[in-house]
C-alpha positions in Angstrom: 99.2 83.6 77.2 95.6 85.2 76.8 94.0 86.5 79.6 90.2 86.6 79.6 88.5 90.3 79.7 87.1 89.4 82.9 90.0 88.6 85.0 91.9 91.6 83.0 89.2 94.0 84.6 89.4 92.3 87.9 93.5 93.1 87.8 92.8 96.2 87.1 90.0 96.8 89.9 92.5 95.2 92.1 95.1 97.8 91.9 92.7 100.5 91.5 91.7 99.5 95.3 94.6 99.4 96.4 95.8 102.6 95.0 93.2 104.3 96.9 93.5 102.3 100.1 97.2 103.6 100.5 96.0 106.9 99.2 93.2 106.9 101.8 95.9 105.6 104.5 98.9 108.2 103.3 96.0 111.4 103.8 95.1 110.1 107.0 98.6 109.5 109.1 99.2 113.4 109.5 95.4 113.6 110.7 96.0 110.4 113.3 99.6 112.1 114.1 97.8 115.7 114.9 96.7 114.9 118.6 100.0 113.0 119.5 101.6 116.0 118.7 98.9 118.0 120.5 99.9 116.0 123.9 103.5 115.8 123.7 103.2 119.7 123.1 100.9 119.9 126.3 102.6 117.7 128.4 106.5 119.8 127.6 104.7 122.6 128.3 103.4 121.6 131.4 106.2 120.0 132.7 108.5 122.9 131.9 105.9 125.2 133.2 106.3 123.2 136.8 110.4 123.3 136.6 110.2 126.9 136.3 107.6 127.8 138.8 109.1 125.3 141.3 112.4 124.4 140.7 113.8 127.8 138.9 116.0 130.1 140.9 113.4 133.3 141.1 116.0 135.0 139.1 115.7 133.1 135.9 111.9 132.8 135.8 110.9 136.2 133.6 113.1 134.8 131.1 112.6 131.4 131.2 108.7 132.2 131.0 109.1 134.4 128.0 111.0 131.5 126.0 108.1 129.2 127.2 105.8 131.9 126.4 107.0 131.8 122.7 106.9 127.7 122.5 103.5 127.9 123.4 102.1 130.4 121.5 103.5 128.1 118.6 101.4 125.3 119.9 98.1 127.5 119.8 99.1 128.3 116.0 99.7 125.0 115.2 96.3 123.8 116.7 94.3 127.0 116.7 90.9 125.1 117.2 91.9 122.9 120.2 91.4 125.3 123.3 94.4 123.5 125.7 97.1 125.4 123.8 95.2 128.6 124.1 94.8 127.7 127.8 99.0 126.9 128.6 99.9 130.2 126.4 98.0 131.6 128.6 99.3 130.4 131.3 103.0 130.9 130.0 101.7 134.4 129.4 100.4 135.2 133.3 102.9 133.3 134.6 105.7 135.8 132.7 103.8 138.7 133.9 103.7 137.7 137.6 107.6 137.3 137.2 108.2 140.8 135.3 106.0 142.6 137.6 105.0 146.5 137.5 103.2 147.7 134.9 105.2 146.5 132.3 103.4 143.3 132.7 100.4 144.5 132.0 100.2 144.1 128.3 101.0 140.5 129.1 98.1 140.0 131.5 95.6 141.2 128.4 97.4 138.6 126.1 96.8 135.8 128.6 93.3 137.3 128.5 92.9 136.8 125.4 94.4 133.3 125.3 91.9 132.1 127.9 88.7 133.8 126.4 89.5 132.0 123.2 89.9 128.7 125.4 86.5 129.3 126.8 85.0 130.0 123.1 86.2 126.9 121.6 85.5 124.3 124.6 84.9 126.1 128.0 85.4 122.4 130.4 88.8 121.6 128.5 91.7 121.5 131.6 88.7 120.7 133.4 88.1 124.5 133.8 91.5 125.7 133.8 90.7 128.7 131.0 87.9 129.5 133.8 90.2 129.0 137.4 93.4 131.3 135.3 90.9 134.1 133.6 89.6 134.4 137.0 92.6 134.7 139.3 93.8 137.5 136.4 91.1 139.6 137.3 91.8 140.0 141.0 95.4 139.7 140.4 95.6 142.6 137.9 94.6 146.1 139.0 91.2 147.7 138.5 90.5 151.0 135.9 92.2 153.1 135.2 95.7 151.2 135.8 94.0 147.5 134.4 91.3 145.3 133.9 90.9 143.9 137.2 87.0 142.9 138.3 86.4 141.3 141.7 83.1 140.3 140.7 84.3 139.0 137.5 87.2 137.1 139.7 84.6 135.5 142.0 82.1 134.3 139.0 84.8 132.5 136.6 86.7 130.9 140.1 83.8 129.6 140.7 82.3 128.5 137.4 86.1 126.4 137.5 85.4 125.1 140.9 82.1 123.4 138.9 83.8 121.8 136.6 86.5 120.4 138.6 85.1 120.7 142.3 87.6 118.5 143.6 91.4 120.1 141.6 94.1 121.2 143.3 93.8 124.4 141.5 90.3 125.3 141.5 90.3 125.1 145.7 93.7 126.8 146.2 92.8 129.6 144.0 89.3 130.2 145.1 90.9 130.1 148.6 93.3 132.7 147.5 90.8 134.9 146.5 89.0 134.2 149.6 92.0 135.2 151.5 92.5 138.6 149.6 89.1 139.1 150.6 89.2 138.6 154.6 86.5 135.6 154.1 89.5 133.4 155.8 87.0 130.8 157.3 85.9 130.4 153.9 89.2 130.2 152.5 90.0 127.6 155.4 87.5 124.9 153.8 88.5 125.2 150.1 92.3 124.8 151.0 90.9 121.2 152.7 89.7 120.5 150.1 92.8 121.3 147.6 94.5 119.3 150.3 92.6 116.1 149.2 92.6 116.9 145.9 94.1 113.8 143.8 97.2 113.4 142.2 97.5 114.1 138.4 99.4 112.2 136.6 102.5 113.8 135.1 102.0 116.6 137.3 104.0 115.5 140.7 106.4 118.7 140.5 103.0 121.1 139.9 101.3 119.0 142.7 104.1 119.4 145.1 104.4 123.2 144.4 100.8 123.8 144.6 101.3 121.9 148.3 103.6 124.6 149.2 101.2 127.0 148.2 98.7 125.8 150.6 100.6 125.5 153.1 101.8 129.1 152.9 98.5 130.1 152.2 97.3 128.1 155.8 99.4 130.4 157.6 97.2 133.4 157.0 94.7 131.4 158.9 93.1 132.6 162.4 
């Protein structure tokens, strides 16, 4: 049987179509698939971030932070333009240095530096400040020159440029009343651990919300 030109060329227009439509489709499911692996990372990191910090014996936690340190970092190479992978290496980072302690943690602190500054370049209100809130509570964690990097003034600028972003996070208050604290401005302080107090829950967060509770409590009883 003899098919007219006509429909032969609409055949072949057909397939051609379709042929791009599933090449189209097949070059854009690892794009679509990109920020669902982007969350999961987050949220693994987050969560296994809180089991450590809270739920850890105090024993385990330099290592357990320097695995997590390493499976974040590969986040933030996987998705080096999204700042929220910068932001939890950093955190990983920190949070291994505050378990190591002494000066050996040092060269961590500047890594988690680094981590956050590069947060801040690519999207400075992703976490809803939290490249801000961490930067700043290195630099009145972490000694002054010559030992470190630590600024006071820096501290107090980037804790509150967080507290901006997020005025009402758990995080932003507690920390801001920390540094209060350090400070001897406890009837400050006293007003900013209310408010982490009322703070609302985060969703996938209960063990970091609890912890952070305990924090503030602890934190209350350097109160007049």
């Amino acid at each position: 049987m003899n098919f007219p030109v006509a429909d032969v060329l609409a055949v072949s227009l057909r397939r051609v179509y379709v042929a791009a439509a599933l090449f189209s489709l097949s070059a854009a499911l690892p794009v679509l698939a990109q920020p669902a692996a982007l969350d999961n990372g987050i949220a693994d990191i987050q969560r296994e971030w809180s089991i450590i910090q809270y739920q850890a014996p105090e024993k385990t936690r330099e290592d357990r932070f320097a695995v997590l340190s390493t499976k974040a970092q590969a986040l933030a190479d996987q998705f080096p333009q999204r700042a929220e992978p910068h932001i939890w290496a950093g955190i990983a980072l920190s949070s291994w240095a505050g378990a190591k302690g002494g000066l050996g943690a040092l060269g961590l602190a500047k890594q988690a530096r680094e981590q956050y500054e590069q947060a801040i370049a690519i999207d400075p209100k992703a976490l809803q400040g939290s490249a801000q809130n961490s930067l700043g509570v290195l630099y009145f964690k972490v000694p002054g020159w010559p030992i470190g990097f630590g600024d006071d003034n820096k501290a107090e600028a980037l804790l509150k440029e967080a507290l901006a972003i997020n005025p009402d996070g758990i995080d932003p208050n507690y920390f801001y009343a920390d540094y209060l604290v350090q400070k001897n401005r406890k009837a400050d302080a006293a007003v900013y651990l209310e408010r982490a107090l009322k703070a609302p829950p985060r969703l996938g967060r209960e063990i970091a919300d609890a912890g952070r509770r305990e924090d503030i409590a602890k934190l209350q009883q350097k109160l007049p």
